[in-house]
VEXMAR-303090 format. One record per residue (C-alpha): x negated, y negated, z. Coordinates in steps of 0.5 Angstrom, whole numbers, plus 500, padded with zeros to 3 digits. Each point is the difference from the previous one (the first is absolute). Layout:
<atoms>
XYZ/...
</atoms>
This chain:
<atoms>
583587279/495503494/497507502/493500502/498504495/501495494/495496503/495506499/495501494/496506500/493501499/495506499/505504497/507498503/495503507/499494502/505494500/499492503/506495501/500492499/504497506/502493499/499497508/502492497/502497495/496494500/502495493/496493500/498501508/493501499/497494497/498500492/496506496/496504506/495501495/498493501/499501507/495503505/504506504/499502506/505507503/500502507/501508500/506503504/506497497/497492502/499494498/496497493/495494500/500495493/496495498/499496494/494504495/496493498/497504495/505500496/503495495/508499503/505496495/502494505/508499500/506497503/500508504/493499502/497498506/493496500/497502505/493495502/498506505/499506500/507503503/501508503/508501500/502506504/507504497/502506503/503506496/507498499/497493498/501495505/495496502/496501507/495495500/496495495/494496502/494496496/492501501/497495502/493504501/495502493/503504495/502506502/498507497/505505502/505501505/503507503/504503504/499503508/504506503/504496504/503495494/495494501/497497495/492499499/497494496/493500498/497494496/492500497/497497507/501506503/506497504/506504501/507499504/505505501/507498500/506503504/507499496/502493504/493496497/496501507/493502498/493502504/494498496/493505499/495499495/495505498/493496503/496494497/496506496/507502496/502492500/492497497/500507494/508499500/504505498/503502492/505505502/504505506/503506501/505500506/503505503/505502506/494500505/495495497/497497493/494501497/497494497/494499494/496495501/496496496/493504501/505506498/499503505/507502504/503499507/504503504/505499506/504505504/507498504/502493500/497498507/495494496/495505501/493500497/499502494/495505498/496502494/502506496/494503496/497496494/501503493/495496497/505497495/497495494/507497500/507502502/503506499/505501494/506502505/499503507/505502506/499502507/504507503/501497507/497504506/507503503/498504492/494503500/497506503/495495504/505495503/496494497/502497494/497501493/499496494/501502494/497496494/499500492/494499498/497501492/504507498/499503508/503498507/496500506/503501507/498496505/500500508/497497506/494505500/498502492/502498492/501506497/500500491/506505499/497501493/506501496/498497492/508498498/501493503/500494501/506500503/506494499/504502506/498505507/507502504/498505505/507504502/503499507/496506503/494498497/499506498/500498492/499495496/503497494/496497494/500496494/495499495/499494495/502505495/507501503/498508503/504500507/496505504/502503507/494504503/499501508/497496504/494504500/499500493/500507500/506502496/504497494/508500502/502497493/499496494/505495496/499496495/504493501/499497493/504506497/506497504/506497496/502493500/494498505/497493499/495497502/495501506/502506506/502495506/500505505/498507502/503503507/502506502/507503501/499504506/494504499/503504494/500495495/497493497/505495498/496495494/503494499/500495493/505493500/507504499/498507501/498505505/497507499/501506505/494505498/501506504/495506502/500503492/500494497/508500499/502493500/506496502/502493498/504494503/501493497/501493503/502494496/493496502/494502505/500504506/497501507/498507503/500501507/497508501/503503506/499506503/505504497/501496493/499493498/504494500/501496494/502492500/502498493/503493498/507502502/500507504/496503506/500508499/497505503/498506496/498506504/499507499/507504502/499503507/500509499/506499505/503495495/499505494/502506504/507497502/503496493/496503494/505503495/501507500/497501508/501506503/496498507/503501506/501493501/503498494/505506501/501497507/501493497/504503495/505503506/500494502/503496494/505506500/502500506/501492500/505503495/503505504/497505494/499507504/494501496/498496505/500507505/497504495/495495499/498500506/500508501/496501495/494496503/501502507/493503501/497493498/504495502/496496506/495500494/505497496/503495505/493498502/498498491/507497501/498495505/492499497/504499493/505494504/493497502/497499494/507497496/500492500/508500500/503501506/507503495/495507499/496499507/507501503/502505496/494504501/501499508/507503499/498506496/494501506/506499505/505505497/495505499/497499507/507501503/499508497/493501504/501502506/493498502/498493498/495495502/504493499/494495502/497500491/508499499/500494506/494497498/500500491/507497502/497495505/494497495/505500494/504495504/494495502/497502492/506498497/500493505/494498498/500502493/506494500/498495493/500495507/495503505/496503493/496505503/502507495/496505504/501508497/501505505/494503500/496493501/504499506/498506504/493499497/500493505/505501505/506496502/495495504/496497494/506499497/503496506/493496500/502499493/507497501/497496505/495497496/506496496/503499506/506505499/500500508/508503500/499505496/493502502/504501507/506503497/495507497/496499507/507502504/502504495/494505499/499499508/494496500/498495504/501493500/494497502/497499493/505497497/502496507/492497501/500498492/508497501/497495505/494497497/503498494/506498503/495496504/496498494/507497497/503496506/498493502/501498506/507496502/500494500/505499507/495496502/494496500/493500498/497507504/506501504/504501492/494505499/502503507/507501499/499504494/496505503/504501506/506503495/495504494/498503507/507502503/501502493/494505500/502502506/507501499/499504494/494505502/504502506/506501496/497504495/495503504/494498498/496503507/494501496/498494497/494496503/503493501/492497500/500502492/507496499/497495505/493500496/503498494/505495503/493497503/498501492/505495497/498495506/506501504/495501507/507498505/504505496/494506500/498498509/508502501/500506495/494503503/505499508/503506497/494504499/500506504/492502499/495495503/495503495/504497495/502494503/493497502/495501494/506495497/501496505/492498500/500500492/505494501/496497506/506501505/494502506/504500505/505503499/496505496/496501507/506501504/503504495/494505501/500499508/508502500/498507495/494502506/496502495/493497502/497501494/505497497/499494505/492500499/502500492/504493501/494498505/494501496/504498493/502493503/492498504/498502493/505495497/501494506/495496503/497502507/505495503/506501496/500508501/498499508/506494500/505505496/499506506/501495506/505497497/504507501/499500506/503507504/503503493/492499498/497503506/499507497/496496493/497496506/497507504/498504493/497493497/495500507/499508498/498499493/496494502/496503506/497506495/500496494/499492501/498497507/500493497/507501497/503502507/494495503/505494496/506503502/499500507/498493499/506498496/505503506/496497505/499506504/492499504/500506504/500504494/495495496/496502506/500507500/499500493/494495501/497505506/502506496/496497494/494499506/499506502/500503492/495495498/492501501/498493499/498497506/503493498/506503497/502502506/499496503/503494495/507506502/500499507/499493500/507501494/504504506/497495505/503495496/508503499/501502507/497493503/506498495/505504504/501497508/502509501/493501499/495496503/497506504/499503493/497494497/496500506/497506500/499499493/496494502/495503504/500506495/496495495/496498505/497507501/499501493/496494500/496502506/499507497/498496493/494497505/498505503/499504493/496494498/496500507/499508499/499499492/504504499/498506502/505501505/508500498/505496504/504497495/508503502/497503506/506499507/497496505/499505505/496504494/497493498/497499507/497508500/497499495/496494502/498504507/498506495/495496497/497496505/504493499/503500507/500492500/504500494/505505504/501496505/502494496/506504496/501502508/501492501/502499493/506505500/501499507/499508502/502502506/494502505/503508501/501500491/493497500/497505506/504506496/496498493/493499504/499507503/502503494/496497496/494501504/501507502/500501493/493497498/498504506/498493503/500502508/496496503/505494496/506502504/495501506/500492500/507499496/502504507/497496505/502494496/506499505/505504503/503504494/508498499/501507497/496503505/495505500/504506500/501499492/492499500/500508501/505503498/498497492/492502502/503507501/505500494/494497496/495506503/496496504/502503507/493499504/500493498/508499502/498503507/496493501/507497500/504505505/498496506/503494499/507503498/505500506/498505505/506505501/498502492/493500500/500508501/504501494/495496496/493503502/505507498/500496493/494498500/498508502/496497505/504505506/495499505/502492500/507502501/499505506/495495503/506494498/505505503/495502507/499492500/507499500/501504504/506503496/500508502/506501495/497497493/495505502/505506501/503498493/493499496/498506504/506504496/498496493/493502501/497503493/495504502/498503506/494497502/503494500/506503504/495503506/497493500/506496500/502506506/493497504/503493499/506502503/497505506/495494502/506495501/503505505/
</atoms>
C-alpha cells in the first residue's frame, strides 16, 4: 500500500500541501463528453444530475443516443445510474440540488418539480405572475432557488414546502446580469438569502429589503463562486483576472491571472472552491488549484470534467475517475510528513517499531511521554481524515498502543472515529457510492445519512448502521414499509376484491411481524397507513391503522379515507370528546342531515356517548340540527321539550304559539303522553284567549304568557270581572282557586265595597277566616274586622285580637261566656290600659 504522502503536493512554500484521492474509477459509465451536458452535483458526496445542453451541436453516432425529449439521468459518484426520466413540461432553465438529495427541476412558466431518487415528485409553480413574465434563469440552493423573471426582477422561495414565493428588492436592471450567484441564508449575517449580480464593471447585492451598488469598477464578471462559509467570493473577469475578495467587499484576498496558465484552451468551464482555502478554475482537460498567494496546482484529464465544491475540498468528475482533492488535514501533515518530530508522528512511529519487535519502540515512547494523550488524540483524528481503511487501521493501532502507556484515558474519541470509519468505508463502497469524508459526516450526523440510504432504498443497511451506532429503527422500519407497500400488488389467490383482500392480509402480517421483531415501537402505523391509503390500498390501510395505538392518529386518516364510522368509533373507544366532537363536526359538514343522523343510530349503545355529546353540542350551537335529529330517531318527548323550550325563549306571540301547538302535536303522538298533549292544548287556548283580550284592552294591558290564576287577576285588577268568570268556566277553575284569585285581586285595588258584595254573594267555599287573615297581612285591619263575625265562633277572639280590635274579643269572650280565652288574652294583653279593660270584662263576668 503506497504511503499517503506521495499523494501530496505542496503549496505556500512547502507550508501547505493538498492531496488528489481518486474515490472511483469510472471508464465509459458517464455518458459521452460532460462537456456536452448540463450537470447538476448535490454536495456531500451525493449523486449528479445530466441533461443533454441542446445549445450544442453533437456528432450523431452509432454511440449516441437521440433523444426526442428532454431526458435528466441521475448518476451517483461511482457512475451507476439511479434514475433517468423524460420532461414532458416547458423548457427547463435549470435544475439543482436540496439538502436532502432531491432534485429540483424548474421550467420557463414558473412550474417546478422536486424529484426523490426513485422518480416520485411534487409539483409547485412560482405564481401565475412568474408564469405569464416567464422566467429566463435560477439559482438553486440547499434551502430554496432564486429565479429571474422575465420583467427582471427576482423571486425568492424558502424550504421546499410549495410555499409562496416572495419578491425580493427590484435592482432595476436594463437587462440580465453578466453572471450572478446567491449566498444562502444559513451563509450570511442576516440569515436571508443575498444575491450577488454582475452588472457593467460593478456587482450589486441584492436581499428582500434594499439593492445595494457594490461600487467596484474591475467587472464584469464571467463567473461568481462564493466559498462554502459565505464569507468569500472567488471572481473572474472577461480578461481572465481571478479575483477572491470577501463578501463584503472590503478586503481583497488575492489575484491570479489565469491566461498565464500552461497548456489552458479554450474558455474557463468552471470556478469552485476547494474547501474555503482555494479555488480550482477548470478548461476541457485541465484543472488548476490557486491557493491564498497565488501558488498553483495543476491536474490533467483526458477530456472535460465536472467539480462538485465540498465543505472541506472539492470533487472532480472527469471522463475516467472521480477524485476528490482536499487540502490535507493538520493531523494528516502532523503524523506523515517526512522528517516530523511531533509526538504523534514519534508514536506512530513507535508503533511501526514495535510492529517490528524493534525496542526503539520504548525509547520512542519514553521520549514523548509528557505529551502522549496528545499524541494519541492527533493519532486517531488523522485515522479519520485517511480514505484507506490500511493506514486508518494502522493509525488506530498507534493510538491504541500509545494509549496502553496512559494511565488515564478517556476512550469515547477512539470508539467513536472507529465506529463512524466503519460505516464511512460501507457507505463509500462503488455499490452504495456515497464517498462522504469524515469531517463531512460529523457536519450531518449518522441520521441524515440513514435518510439518504433510504431514499435509494438501501434498507438492510440503512438498518444495519442504526443498530450498530444504536439509533432507532423507526425511521428506517416507517420508510421500509411504504415502498414495500408501493411494490407489492395484491395476491392473486383469489378473485375480484377477495385477491385484493388476501394480499392485504399478508403485507400486514409482514409489517407487523417485522416491526415487532425489530422494535419498531415508536413508528406511527397511521403514516404507513396513509400511504398505503395513497397508493389506493384503502383495505389494507383500515387494517394497518387496527394496530395504531393513538386515536389522535388513527382518526384524522380514518375520515380522510371516508371510513366514518369506524372513524367515529374509533374516537368514542379513546374517550377523548374533542376527538369525538372533531369527528362529529367533520362528518355534518361533509354528510347530508340524513346520512350523518343515520350513521349515529345505526351505532347503537357503541355510539351512545357521540349520541349525548351531539345533542350537548347541537343544544347551544344548533337547535334546528338537534330539532332534525330528535325527528329522525323518532324521540317526541324530547321534540317536545325542545319545542316548549323554544316557546318559553321566544317573544313573538304567533311564534309561541305555533311551538306549543309542535309540542301539542309530538306528545299527542306518543299514547304515554296524553296528559301532557292535553295540557298542552288547553295551554294554546289560554294564548289565544290572553291575545283577545289584549286586542279588547288595545294593548295596553300584557297578558300574553300570563299563568291562568295570574290571567284571571289580571282581568279583576282592571275591571273585566265578566271576562274572569269566562276563564273561570272555560278553564274549569275551581270555586276555592277562584275565591283565592278574587280576594286578592280586590284587596289590592282596595275595592272594599266589591268584596262586601263578592262576600255576600253566596257562602264563601274557603270561608271567611281567609278574608281577614289576607286584609290584615295586606294592612287593612279595620276593613277585615268586618269579616270576624262570620268566622266560626270559638276563633273569633283571636281574629278581633289580629284585627287589633280587643275590645271585640273581650266583648266575644264575655258573650261567650269563655272565662279562660279571656285569662289568657289577659296575659298577652299589650299595654296596660287594655289589660284593666280586659280585667273589668272578666270582673263583670263573676
Amino acid at each position: 500500500m503506497e504511503h499517503p504522502t506521495l499523494s501530496w503536493e505542496a503549496m505556500q512554500d512547502g507550508s501547505v500541501f493538498y492531496r488528489r484521492h481518486q474515490l472511483y474509477s469510472i471508464p465509459g459509465k458517464l455518458p459521452g463528453d460532460l462537456q456536452d451536458f448540463i450537470i447538476a452535483g448535490c454536495r456531500y458526496g451525493g449523486p449528479i444530475a445530466l441533461m443533454r445542453d441542446t445549445s450544442r451541436l453533437v456528432a450523431l453516432g452509432a454511440a449516441t443516443p437521440v433523444f426526442s425529449k428532454a431526458q435528466i439521468q441521475v448518476y451517483s459518484p461511482a457512475g451507476e445510474g439511479l434514475l433517468l426520466f423524460s420532461w414532458d413540461q416547458a423548457k427547463i432553465i435549470r435544475f439543482g440540488w436540496t439538502g436532502d438529495e432531491r432534485l429540483v427541476v424548474l421550467n420557463e412558466e414558473g412550474v417546478y418539480r422536486i424529484y426523490d431518487l426513485q422518480g416520485e415528485y411534487q409539483q409547485y409553480s412560482l405564481g401565475s405572475d412568474a408564469g405569464e413574465t416567464g422566467i429566463i434563469d435560477a439559482r438553486i440552493h440547499e434551502t430554496g432557488l432564486v429565479a429571474l423573471t422575465g420583467s427582471l426582477t427576482f423571486l425568492e422561495v424558502k424550504e421546499w414546502t410549495g410555499g409562496k414565493p416572495l419578491a425580493l428588492a427590484n435592482p432595476g436592471l436594463s437587462q440580465p446580469p453578466q453572471s450572478w450567484t446567491v449566498i444562502p441564508p444559513d451563509q450570511t449575517i442576516s440569515r436571508h438569502v443575498e444575491v450577488l449580480l454582475s452588472v457593467d464593471a460593478t456587482i450589486y447585492s441584492v436581499d428582500n429589503l434594499e439593492s445595494l451598488d457594490q461600487r467596484i469598477s474591475r467587472g464584469p464578471f464571467t463567473h461568481m463562486a462564493p466559498s462554502p462559509n459565505g464569507k468569500s467570493l472567488a471572481l473572474l473577469t472577461f480578461s481572465g483576472l481571478l479575483w477572491v475578495v470577501s463578501t463584503d467587499f472590503q478586503r481583497s484576498l488575492a489575484e491570479f491571472n489565469t491566461t498565464s496558465v500552461a497548456g489552458a484552451e479554450g474558455d474557463v468551464l468552471q470556478v469552485e472552491w476547494c474547501g474555503n482555502d482555494a479555488v480550482l478554475v477548470t478548461w476541457k482537460h485541465l484543472a488548476v488549484l490557486v491557493g491564498p498567494f497565488g501558488d498553483t496546482l495543476q491536474y490533467f484529464y483526458s477530456g472535460s470534467t465536472f467539480t462538485v465544491t465540498e465543505p472541506d475540498g472539492i470533487r472532480i468528475i472527469g471522463p475516467d475517475t472521480c477524485d476528490f482533492l482536499q487540502k490535507v488535514p493538520a493531523s494528516s501533515v502532523s503524523v506523515f510528513r517526512p522528517g516530523s518530530t511531533s509526538p504523534s508522528a514519534i508514536l506512530f512511529d513507535a508503533y511501526e517499531n514495535f510492529s517490528k519487535r524493534s525496542p526503539k519502540a520504548d525509547e520512542s515512547i519514553r521520549s514523548i511521554r509528557p505529551d502522549l494523550a496528545a499524541a494519541v488524540d492527533e493519532c486517531i483524528d488523522a485515522a479519520a481524515r485517511e480514505w484507506e481503511p490500511y493506514w486508518q487501521r494502522r493509525l488506530l493501532s498507534a493510538a491504541k498502543f500509545g494509549r496502553s502507556f496512559l494511565d488515564l484515558y478517556d476512550p469515547t474519541d477512539f470508539v467513536h472515529v472507529g465506529q463512524a470509519l466503519k460505516v464511512l468505508n460501507a457507505v463509500r463502497f462503488y455499490e452504495i457510492g456515497i464517498p462522504l469524508s469524515y469531517a463531512q459526516y460529523t457536519q450531518l450526523s449518522p441520521s441524515h445519512l440513514i435518510s439518504r440510504l433510504l431514499a435509494r432504498n438501501l434498507h438492510l443497511l440503512a438498518l444495519r448502521i442504526s443498530s450498530y451506532l444504536s439509533l432507532p429503527p423507526d425511521a428506517v422500519l416507517k420508510h421500509w414499509a411504504c415502498a414495500k407497500i408501493l411494490r407489492s400488488k395484491p395476491s392473486a389467490s383469489g378473485s375480484g376484491k377477495n385477491a385484493e383482500l388476501d394480499g392485504d392480509d399478508a403485507l400486514c402480517k409482514v409489517i407487523v411481524e417485522k416491526f415487532e421483531q425489530l422494535g419498531g415501537r415508536g413508528v406511527s402505523y397511521a403514516d404507513i397507513a396513509k400511504r398505503a391509503w395513497e397508493v389506493g390500498r384503502t383495505a389494507l390501510a383500515t387494517k394497518l391503522l387496527d394496530h395504531e395505538t393513538k386515536a389522535s392518529d388513527q382518526v384524522p386518516l380514518l375520515l380522510s379515507m371516508q371510513e366514518d364510522k369506524l372513524a367515529l368509533m374509533k374516537a368514542v373507544e379513546s374517550g377523548d370528546t374533542d376527538l369525538v366532537y372533531h369527528v362529529l363536526l367533520h362528518l355534518q359538514k361533509r354528510l347530508s342531515l340524513g346520512s350523518f343522523f343515520r350513521l349515529i343510530e345505526e351505532g347503537g349503545p357503541r355510539l351512545a356517548l357521540a349520541s349525548r355529546l351531539l345533542q350537548v353540542y347541537a343544544r347551544e350551537q344548533n337547535r334546528d340540527m338537534l330539532r332534525d335529529f330528535y325527528y329522525s330517531d323518532d324521540r317526541r318527548v324530547e321534540s317536545a321539550v325542545l319545542c316548549l323550550e323554544d316557546a318559553a325563549n321566544s317573544s313573538d306571540p304567533a311564534a309561541k304559539i305555533t311551538s306549543v301547538k309542535a309540542a301539542q302535536k309530538f306528545f299527542s303522538e306518543d299514547k304515554d303522553r296524553s296528559f301532557e298533549a292535553k295540557m298542552m292544548d288547553e295551554s294554546v287556548r289560554l294564548l289565544t284567549f290572553q291575545q283577545q283580550l289584549e286586542k279588547e284592552a288595545d294593548g295596553k294591558i300584557a297578558f300574553f304568557g300570563l299563568s291562568v290564576n295570574e290571567t284571571i287577576r289580571a282581568c279583576l285588577v282592571n275591571g273585566m270581572s265578566k271576562r274572569a268568570d269566562k276563564l273561570k268556566s272555560d278553564f274549569k277553575v275551581p270555586d276555592k282557586r277562584f275565591w283565592y284569585v278574587k280576594l286578592q285581586a280586590l284587596t289590592a285595588i282596595r275595592d272594599f265595597e266589591g268584596l262586601e258584595a263578592f262576600a255576600r254573594s253566596k257562602r264563601s267555599p274557603i270561608g271567611y277566616e281567609a278574608f281577614v287573615k289576607h286584609l290584615v297581612e295586606k294592612g287593612h285591619p279595620k276593613e277585615a274586622a268586618a269579616y270576624v263575625a262570620r268566622c266560626d265562633g270559638p276563633k273569633r277572639a283571636d281574629l278581633y285580637v289580629l284585627c287589633g280590635d280587643w275590645r271585640a274579643a273581650a266583648k266575644e269572650c264575655k258573650d261567650r261566656g269563655d272565662k279562660a280565652k279571656l285569662e289568657q288574652l289577659k296575659k298577652s294583653a299589650p299595654n296596660s290600659l287594655i289589660a284593666r279593660e280586659l280585667e273589668q270584662a272578666a270582673t263583670s263576668m263573676k
